[in-house]
N, C-alpha and C positions, 0 to 999 in steps of 0.2 A: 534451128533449134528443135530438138525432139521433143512433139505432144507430151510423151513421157517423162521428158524433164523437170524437176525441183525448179528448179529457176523458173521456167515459162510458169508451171502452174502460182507460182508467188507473183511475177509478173502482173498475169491475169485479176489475182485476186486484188490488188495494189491498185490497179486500173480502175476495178469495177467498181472498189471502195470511193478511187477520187472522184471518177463521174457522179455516183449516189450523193458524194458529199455536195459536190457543186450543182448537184439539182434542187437538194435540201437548201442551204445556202439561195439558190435563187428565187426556189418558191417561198420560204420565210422572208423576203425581201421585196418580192411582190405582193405580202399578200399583207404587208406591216401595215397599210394605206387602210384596208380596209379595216382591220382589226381595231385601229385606231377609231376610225369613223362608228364603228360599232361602239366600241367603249363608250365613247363620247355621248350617244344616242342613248347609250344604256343609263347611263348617269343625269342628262338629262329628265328624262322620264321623270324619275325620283326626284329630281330637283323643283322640275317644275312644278309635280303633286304637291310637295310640303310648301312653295310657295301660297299653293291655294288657289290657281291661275288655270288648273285643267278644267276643260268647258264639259259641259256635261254631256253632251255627245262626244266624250273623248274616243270612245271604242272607233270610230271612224273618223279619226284627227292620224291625217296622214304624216311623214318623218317630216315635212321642209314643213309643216304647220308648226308642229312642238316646236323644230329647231328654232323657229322664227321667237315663238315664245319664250323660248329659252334665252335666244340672244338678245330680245330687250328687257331681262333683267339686269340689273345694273350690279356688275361682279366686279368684284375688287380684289386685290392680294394685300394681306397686312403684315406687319413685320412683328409675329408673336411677342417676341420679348421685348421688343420696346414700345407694344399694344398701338402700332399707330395704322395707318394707313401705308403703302410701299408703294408710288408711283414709277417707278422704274422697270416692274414687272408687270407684263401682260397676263392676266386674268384667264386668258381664253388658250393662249399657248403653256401657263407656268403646271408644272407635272410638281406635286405634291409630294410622289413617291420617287421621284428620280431624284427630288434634290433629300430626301431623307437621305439617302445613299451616297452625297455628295460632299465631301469632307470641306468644301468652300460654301454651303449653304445648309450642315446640318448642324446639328449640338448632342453631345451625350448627355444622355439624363440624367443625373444624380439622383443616386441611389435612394435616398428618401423620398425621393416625387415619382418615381416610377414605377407608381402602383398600376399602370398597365402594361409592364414588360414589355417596353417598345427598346429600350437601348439606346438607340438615338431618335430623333427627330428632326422635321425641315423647321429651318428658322422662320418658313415663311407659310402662310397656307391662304387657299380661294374661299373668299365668305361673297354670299348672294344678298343685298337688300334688297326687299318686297316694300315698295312706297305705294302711301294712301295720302291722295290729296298733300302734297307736298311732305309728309312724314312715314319715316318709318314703320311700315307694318308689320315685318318680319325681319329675321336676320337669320340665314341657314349656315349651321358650321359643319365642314367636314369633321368626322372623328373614326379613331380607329383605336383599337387596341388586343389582346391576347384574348382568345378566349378557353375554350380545354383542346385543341387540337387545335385551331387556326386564328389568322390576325381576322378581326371584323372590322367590317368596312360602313362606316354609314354617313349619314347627314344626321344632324338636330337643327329644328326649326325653333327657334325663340320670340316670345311674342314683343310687343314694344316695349313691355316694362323690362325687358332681358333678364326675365329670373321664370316668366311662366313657360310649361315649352306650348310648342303650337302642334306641332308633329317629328316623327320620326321615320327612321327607312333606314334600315342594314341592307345593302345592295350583293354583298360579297361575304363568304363566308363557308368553313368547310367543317363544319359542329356536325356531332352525334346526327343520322337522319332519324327525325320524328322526336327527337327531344331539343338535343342545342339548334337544330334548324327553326324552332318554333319561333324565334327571333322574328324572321321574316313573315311572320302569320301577319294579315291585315288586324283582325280582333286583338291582336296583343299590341302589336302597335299602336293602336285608337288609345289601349289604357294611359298612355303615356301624355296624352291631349290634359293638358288642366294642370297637371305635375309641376309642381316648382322646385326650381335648383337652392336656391337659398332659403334660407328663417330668415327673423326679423332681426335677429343678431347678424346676418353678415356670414356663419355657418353655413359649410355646405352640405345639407341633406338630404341629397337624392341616392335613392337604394332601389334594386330589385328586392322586395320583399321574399322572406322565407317562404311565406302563405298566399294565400289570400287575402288582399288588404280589406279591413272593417271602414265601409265610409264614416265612421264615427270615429273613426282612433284620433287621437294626435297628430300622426306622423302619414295619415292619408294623403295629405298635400303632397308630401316628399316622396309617396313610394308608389312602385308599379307591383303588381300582379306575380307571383314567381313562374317559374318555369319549369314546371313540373318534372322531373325526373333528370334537372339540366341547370343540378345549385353551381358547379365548377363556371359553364358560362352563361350563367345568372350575376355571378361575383365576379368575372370578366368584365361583362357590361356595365355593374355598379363604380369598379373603375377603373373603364377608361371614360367614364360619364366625368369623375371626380378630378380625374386628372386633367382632359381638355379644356377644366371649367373650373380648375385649380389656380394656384399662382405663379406656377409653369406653364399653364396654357393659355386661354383664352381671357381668363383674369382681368390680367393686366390694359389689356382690349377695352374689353366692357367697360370698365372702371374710366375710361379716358372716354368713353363714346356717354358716358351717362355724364359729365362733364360738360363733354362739349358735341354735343349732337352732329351729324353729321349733314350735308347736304347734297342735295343731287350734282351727278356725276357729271350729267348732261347740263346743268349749269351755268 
């Protein structure tokens, strides 16, 4: 066949493209292992901090140190909607976001409770209890929701009364730089220490304030600090706070766990 031929040079080009693709194809599959291991490591971190378990020399707490720490918290998977616990599923393998996508472990949100534009959700999600002397000191929930450009990803730390929070951590996130990234500031985050999700009614009153919250208001219990120049996900975060912590989310949970407390895992 003639150099100069249509054919060979389509050929060639056909070739070049298969080889590229099956190199692509095998470095994405080599390199799944580690990505994962990262993620993992990354999320950690944050879980561990709002647990309250990072030693104060963390800056030199090497990875199998955390991880170690990580994996004697005592993780559960619970079954959203019918607020229980879910022993069937592993805590440490269950992927939160693959089974959103899972039409045999997700749910559509009905349109009145989906005040954070998620569309659907997993039936199921990973919560961390932090135990003190036999009781409950913490309880960390994943949460995400819409904010003006991207899905936010974080934790909320709840104290044992399950209405104070303890801390927070947005891990993930693709907001305005230097306005909606403010999220992930340490100092804006601390505001959030002492904040309560409920009143004494049973209302849920947690908001990003428009301002500066007055420690004298009212509604100081209920609200965080706003975020300057970054009200779209300010009211992002107000709810997907409302909604995980709604009667579609988390609710349901709490409600059974204030009931009937829960015991260690180990047991």
């Amino acid at each position: 066949m003639s150099n100069d031929s249509p054919l060979k040079a389509i050929l060639v080009v056909l070739t070049v493209a298969l080889v590229c693709s099956i190199m692509v194809s095998v470095a994405a599959v080599s390199l799944r292992p580690y990505q994962l291991a990262h993620q993992i490591f990354n999320q950690a971190q944050h879980i561990v901090k709002l647990a309250d378990l990072m030693p104060t020399n963390a800056e030199v707490l090497s990875k199998k140190e955390l991880m170690d720490i990580f994996l004697q918290l005592d993780a559960r998977v619970i079954d959203i909607d019918a607020g229980r616990f879910e022993k069937n599923l592993n805590p440490v393998t269950f992927d939160q976001r693959n089974a959103a996508a899972d039409p045999e472990r997700n749910i559509t949100i009905p349109a009145e409770y989906d005040v954070a534009r998620l569309g659907h959700r997993s039936r199921f999600a990973s919560v961390y209890l932090v135990w003190d002397e036999g009781r409950v000191k913490r309880i960390i929930f994943p949460i995400h929701g819409q904010g003006m450009w991207s899905t936010l990803y974080g934790y909320l730390a709840l104290q044992a009364d399950l209405n104070t929070i303890a801390a927070v951590t947005f891990y993930e996130q693709g907001e305005t730089p230097g306005l909606g990234t403010q999220i992930q500031l340490p100092e804006w985050q601390a505001k959030w220490q002492g904040r309560q999700l409920w009143d004494e009614t049973g209302e849920l009153r947690f908001r990003i304030a428009t301002g500066s919250v007055a420690p004298d208001s009212a509604t100081a219990r209920y609200e965080v600090d706003a975020l300057s120049g970054a009200t779209v996900t300010a009211n992002g975060i107000t709810n997907l706070v409302r909604y995980w912590f709604g009667e579609h989310g988390f609710q349901p949970f709490l409600t059974q766990l204030r009931e009937t407390p829960p015991a260690r895992a180990d047991n």
